[in-house]
C-alpha positions as CSV (number, residue, x, y, z in Angstrom):
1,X,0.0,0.0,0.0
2,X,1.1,3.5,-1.0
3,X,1.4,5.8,1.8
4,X,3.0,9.1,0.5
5,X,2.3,10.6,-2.7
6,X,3.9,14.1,-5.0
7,X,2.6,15.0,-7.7
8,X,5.1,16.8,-10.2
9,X,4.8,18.2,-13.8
10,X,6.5,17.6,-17.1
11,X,6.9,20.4,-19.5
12,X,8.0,19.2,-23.5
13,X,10.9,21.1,-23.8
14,X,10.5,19.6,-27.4
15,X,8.4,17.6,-29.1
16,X,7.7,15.0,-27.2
17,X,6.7,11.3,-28.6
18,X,5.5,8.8,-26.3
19,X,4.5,6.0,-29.3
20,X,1.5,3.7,-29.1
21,X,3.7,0.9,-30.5
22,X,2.9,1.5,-34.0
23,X,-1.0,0.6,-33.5
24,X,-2.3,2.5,-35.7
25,X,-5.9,2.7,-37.0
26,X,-6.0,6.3,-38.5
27,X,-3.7,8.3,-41.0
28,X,-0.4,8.6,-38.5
29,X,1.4,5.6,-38.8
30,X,3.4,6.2,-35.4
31,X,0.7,7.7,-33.3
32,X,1.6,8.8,-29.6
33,X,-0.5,7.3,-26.7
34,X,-3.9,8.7,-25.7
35,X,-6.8,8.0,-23.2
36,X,-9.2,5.7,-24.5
37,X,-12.6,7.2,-23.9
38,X,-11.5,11.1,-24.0
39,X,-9.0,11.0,-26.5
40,X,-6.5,13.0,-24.5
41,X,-2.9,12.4,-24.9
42,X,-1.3,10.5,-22.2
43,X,2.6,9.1,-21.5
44,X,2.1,5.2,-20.0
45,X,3.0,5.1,-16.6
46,X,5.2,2.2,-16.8
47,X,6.8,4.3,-19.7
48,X,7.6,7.4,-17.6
49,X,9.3,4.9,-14.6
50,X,11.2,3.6,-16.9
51,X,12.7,7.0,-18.3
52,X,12.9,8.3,-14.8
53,X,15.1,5.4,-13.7
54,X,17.6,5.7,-16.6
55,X,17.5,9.5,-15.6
56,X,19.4,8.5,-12.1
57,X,21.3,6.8,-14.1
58,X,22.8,9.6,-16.1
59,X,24.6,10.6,-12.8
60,X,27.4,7.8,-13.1
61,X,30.4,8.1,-15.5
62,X,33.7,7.0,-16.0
63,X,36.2,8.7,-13.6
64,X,39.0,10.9,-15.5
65,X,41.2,7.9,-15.6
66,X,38.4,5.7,-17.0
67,X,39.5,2.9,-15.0
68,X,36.0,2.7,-12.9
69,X,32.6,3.9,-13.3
70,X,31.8,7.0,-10.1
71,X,29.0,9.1,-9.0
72,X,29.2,12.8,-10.4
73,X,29.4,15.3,-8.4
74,X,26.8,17.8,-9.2
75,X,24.2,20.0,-7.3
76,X,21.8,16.6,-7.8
77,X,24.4,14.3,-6.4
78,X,25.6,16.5,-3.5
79,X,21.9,16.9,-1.9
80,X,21.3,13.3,-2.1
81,X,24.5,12.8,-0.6
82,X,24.3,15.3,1.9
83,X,20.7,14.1,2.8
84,X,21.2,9.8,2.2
85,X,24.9,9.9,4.4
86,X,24.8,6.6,4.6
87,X,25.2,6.7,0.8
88,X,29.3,7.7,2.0
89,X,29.6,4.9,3.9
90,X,33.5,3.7,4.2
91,X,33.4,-0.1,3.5
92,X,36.7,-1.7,5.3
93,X,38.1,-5.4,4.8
94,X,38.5,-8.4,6.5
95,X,41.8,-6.7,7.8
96,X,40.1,-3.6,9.0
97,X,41.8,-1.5,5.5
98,X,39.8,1.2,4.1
99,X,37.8,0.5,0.4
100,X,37.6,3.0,-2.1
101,X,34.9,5.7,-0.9
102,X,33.9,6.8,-4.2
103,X,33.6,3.3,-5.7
104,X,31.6,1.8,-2.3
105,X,29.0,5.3,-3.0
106,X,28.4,4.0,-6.6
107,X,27.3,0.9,-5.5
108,X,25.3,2.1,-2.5
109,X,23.8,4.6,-5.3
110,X,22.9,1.6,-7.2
111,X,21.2,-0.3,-4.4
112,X,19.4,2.6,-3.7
113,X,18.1,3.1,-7.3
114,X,17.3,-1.0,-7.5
115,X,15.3,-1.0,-3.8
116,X,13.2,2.2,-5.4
117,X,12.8,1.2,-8.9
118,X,12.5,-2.3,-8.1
119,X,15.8,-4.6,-9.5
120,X,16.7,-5.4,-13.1
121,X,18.1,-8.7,-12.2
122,X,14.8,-11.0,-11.9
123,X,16.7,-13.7,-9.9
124,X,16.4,-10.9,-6.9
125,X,13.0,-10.0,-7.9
126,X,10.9,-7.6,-6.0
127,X,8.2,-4.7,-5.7
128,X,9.6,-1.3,-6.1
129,X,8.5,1.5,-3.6
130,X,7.9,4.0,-6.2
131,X,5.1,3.7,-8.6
132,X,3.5,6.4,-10.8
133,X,0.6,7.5,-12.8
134,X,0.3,7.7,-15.8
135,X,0.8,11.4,-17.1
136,X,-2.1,13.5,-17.8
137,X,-2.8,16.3,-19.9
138,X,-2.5,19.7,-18.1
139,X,-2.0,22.6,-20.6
140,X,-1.8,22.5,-24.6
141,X,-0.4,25.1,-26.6
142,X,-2.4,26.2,-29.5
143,X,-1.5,28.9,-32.3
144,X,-2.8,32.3,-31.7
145,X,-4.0,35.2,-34.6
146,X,-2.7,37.1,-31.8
147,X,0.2,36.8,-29.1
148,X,1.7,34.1,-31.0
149,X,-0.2,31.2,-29.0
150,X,-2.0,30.4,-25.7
151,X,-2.0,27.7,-23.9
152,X,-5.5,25.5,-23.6
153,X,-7.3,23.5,-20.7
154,X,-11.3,22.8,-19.8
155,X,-13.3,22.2,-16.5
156,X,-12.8,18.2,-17.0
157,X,-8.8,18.4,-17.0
158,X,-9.1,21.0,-14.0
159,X,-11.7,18.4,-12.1
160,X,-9.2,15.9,-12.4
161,X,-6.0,17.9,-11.9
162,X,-8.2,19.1,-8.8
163,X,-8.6,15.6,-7.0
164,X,-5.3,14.3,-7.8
165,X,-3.9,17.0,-5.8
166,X,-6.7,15.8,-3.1
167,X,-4.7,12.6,-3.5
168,X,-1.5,13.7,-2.0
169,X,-2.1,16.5,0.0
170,X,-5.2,19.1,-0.2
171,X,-6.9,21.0,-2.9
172,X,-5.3,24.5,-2.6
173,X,-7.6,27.2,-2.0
174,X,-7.3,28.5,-5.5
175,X,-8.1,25.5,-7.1
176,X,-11.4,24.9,-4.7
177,X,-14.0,25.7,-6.9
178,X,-16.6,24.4,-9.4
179,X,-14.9,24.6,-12.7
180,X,-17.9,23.0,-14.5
181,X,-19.1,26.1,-15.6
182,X,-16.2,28.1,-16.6
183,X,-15.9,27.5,-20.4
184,X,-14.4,30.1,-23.3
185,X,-13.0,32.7,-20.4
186,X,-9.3,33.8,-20.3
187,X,-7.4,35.9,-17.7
188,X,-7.9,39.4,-16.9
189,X,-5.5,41.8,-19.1
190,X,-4.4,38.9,-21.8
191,X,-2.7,39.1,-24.9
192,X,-4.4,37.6,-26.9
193,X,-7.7,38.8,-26.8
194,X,-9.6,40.4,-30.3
195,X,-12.3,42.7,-29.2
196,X,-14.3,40.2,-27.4
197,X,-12.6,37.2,-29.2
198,X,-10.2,35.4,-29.8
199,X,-8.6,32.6,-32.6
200,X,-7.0,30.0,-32.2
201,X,-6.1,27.9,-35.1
202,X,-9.0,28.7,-38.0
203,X,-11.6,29.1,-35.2
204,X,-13.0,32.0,-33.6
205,X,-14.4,31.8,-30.1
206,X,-16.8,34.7,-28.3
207,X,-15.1,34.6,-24.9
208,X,-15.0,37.0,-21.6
209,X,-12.8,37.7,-18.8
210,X,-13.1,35.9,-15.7
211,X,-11.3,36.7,-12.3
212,X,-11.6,33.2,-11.5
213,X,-9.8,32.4,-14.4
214,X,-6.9,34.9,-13.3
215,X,-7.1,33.0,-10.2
216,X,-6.0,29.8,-11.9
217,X,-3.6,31.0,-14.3
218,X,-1.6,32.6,-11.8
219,X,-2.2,29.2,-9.4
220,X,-0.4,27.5,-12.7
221,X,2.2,29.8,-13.6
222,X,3.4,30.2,-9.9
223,X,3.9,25.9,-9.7
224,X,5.0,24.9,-13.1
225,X,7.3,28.4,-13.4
226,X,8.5,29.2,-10.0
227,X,10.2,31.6,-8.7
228,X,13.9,31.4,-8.8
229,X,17.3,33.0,-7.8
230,X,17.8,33.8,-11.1
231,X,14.5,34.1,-12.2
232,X,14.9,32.3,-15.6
233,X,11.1,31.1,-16.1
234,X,9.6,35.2,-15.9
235,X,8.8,35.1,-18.9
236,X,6.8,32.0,-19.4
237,X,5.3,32.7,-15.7
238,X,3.9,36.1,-16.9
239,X,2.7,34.6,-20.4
240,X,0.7,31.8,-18.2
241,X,-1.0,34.0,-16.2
242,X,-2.4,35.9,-19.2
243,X,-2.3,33.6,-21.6
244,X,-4.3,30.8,-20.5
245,X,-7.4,30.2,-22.1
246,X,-10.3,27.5,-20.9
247,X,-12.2,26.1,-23.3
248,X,-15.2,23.7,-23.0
249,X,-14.2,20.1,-22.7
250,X,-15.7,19.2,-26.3
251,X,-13.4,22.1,-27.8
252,X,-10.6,20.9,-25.9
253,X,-10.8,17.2,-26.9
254,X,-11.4,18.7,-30.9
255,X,-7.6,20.4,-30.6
256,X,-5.8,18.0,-28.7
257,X,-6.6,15.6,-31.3
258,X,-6.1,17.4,-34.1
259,X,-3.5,20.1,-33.2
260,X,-0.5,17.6,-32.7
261,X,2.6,17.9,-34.8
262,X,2.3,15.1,-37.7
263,X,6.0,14.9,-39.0
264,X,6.5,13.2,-42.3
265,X,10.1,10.8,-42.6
266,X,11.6,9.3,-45.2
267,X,14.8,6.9,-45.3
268,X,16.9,7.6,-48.0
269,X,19.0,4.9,-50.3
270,X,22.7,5.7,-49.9
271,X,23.5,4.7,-52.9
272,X,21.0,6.7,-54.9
273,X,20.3,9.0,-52.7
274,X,16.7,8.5,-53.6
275,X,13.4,7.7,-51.0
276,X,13.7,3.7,-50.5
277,X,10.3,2.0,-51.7
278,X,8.0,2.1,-49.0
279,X,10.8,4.1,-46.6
280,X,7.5,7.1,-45.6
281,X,5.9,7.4,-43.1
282,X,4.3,9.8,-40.6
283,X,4.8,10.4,-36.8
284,X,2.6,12.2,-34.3
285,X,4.2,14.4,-31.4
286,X,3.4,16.5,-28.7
287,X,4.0,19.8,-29.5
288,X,6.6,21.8,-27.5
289,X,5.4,23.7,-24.3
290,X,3.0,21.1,-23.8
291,X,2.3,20.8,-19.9
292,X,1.6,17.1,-18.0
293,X,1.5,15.9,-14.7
294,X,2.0,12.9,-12.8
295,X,2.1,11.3,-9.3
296,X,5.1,9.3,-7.7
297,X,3.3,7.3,-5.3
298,X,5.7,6.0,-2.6
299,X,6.1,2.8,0.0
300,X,8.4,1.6,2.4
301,X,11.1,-0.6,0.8
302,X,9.9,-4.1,-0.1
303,X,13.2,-6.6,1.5
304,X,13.5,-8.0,4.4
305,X,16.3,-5.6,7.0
306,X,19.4,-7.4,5.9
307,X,18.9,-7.0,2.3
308,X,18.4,-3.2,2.8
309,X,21.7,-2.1,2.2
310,X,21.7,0.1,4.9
311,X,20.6,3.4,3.2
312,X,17.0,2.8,4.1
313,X,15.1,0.0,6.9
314,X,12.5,-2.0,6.0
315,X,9.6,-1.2,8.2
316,X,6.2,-0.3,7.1
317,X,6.7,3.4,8.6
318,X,5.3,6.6,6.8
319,X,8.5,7.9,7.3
320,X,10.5,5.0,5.3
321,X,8.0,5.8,2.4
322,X,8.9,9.6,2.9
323,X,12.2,9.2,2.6
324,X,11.7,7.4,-0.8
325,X,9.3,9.7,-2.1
326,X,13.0,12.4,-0.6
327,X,15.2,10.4,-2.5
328,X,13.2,10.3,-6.0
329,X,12.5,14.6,-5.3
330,X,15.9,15.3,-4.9
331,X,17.8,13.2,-7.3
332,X,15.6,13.5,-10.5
333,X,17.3,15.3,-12.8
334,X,15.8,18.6,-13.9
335,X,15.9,17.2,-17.5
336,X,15.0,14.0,-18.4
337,X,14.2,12.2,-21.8
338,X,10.7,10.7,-22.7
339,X,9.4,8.6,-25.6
340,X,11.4,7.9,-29.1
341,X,13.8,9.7,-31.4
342,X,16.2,11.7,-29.1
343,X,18.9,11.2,-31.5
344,X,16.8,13.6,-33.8
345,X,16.5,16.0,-30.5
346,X,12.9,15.2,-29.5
347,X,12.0,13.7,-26.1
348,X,13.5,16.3,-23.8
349,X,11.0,17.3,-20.8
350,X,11.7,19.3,-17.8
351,X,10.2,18.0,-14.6
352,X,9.0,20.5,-11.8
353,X,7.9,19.3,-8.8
354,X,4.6,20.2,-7.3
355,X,4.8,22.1,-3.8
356,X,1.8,23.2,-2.0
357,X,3.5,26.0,-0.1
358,X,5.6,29.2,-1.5
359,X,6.1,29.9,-4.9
């Protein structure tokens, strides 16, 4: 049983796409994953763990030497560290000598990652402590006649995002209230506003300003952009909170089906340096700026005491799930890659995690 839960969002720092395995019923050969009764895009939950896990994994290298694989020391590394000390414990021999520090934190890191994840070797099979959901559709970002483009939602996507923050904590005061009849409002003081309408694609909508709306938008902008030392995210915080526009949830469904990014490939012959026979086809992506959320749902470790390693105790305490739910907050990376083609420089997503208190 789960006992601690964070929910955390993933912004498509490019396309993003998270294939459906080549199922394909429609005119996009490579189609990305979707719900099966809304149509909203999705990313598999079992997908997203495993890009998350090879994400720790980006923190180990070969040493300068390149005689043996270490732990990088980064910002990441150091607060884990700092945090997990018995990750730095000094292993010693049967003669009482001193092992290799760095080389006994690698493979403390490594435990750590297999007791969370769960192990890849299946002859020491067993539950990991972290699970997740799959990741929902938050924010689309649609062209604009006017402030370039805005970024959608509708009451059914706030509803949900709504009780899945319910699900791990409580549902902020700015999120409590009955979005079933906000539809076709946008901030106060937006930018993209025509008279009383605005387009988005080819289609025109009659919509109105809503303080509520503000409300929401500047909820949004606060989490997924937050405040930092350096600020880097003003921009995109300001555009959110005046650029957000809800929709009804028919509308909503009608773009994010049909306002992906289809990208045509070919393969070309070498030789000729013609199109192969049959070497077309078409792929569907997220498009950039796209904004989804998941939740990292957390346990206590799942071995007996002795086969805990030491960096965390197998008891059924909220406190041993905390501290895996502390381990998975402060060692994902910032960036991490999702879905196929990142040799082409798609699949690159920033993850944010979701706090209910400051900015």
């Amino acid at each position: 049983m789960f006992k601690k839960g964070k929910l955390f969002f993933i912004i498509a720092e490019t396309p993003l796409h998270p294939g459906s395995g080549g199922d394909s019923s429609g005119l996009v050969d490579l189609p990305i994953q979707r719900e099966r009764y809304t149509n909203y895009p999705k990313i598999e939950a079992s997908g997203l763990k495993g890009c998350i896990r090879e994400a720790f994994y980006s923190f180990i290298d070969l040493d300068k030497n390149q005689k043996q694989y270490i732990l990088i020391q980064n910002d990441k590394t150091k607060k884990l560290l700092d945090k997990f000390d018995t990750l730095k414990e000094i292993w010693k021999n049967e003669k009482g000598e001193k092992k290799d520090t760095d080389n006994n934190t690698l493979i403390l890191y490594n435990q750590a990652i297999d007791l969370i994840f769960g192990p890849e070797n299946t002859d020491e099979a067993h539950a990991s402590a972290l699970s997740f959901t799959d990741a929902r559709i938050l924010l689309f970002p649609v062209k604009s006649l006017k402030g370039v483009f805005a970024w959608i939602t509708c009451p059914l996507v706030l509803e949900r995002f709504k009780e899945d923050l319910k699900l791990v904590g409580q549902i902020p005061k700015e999120l409590d209230i009955d979005f079933t009849n906000i539809q076709n409002t946008f901030p106060e003081q937006t930018n993209i506003r025509i008279d009383s309408n605005i387009v988005l694609e080819e289609y025109t909508f009659k919509v109105k300003e809503d303080k509520q709306t503000s409300q929401i938008a500047k909820f949004l902008a606060k989490k997924i952009f937050p405040l930092s030392d350096k600020d880097i995210y003003k921009f995109w915080r300001e555009k959110l909170e005046k650029d957000l526009v809800i929709l009804s949830d028919d509308d909503f469904e009608q773009f994010v089906s049909t306002s992906t990014e289809v990208i045509t490939r070919t393969r070309i012959d070498d030789k000729t340096g013609t199109v192969k026979p049959g070497a077309l086809w078409t792929e569907e992506y997220l498009p950039q700026d796209t904004i989804l959320y998941s939740i990292a749902m957390a346990s206590p470790i799942r071995v007996k005491d002795e086969e805990a390693k030491g960096v965390f105790k197998a008891n059924n305490s909220n406190e041993e799930a905390e501290k895996v739910l502390e381990f998975f907050e402060l060692g994902v990376p910032e960036i991490i890659q999702i879905g196929g083609n990142q040799t082409i420089g798609k699949g690159l997503a920033r993850i944010q995690i979701f706090n209910f208190g400051g900015g």
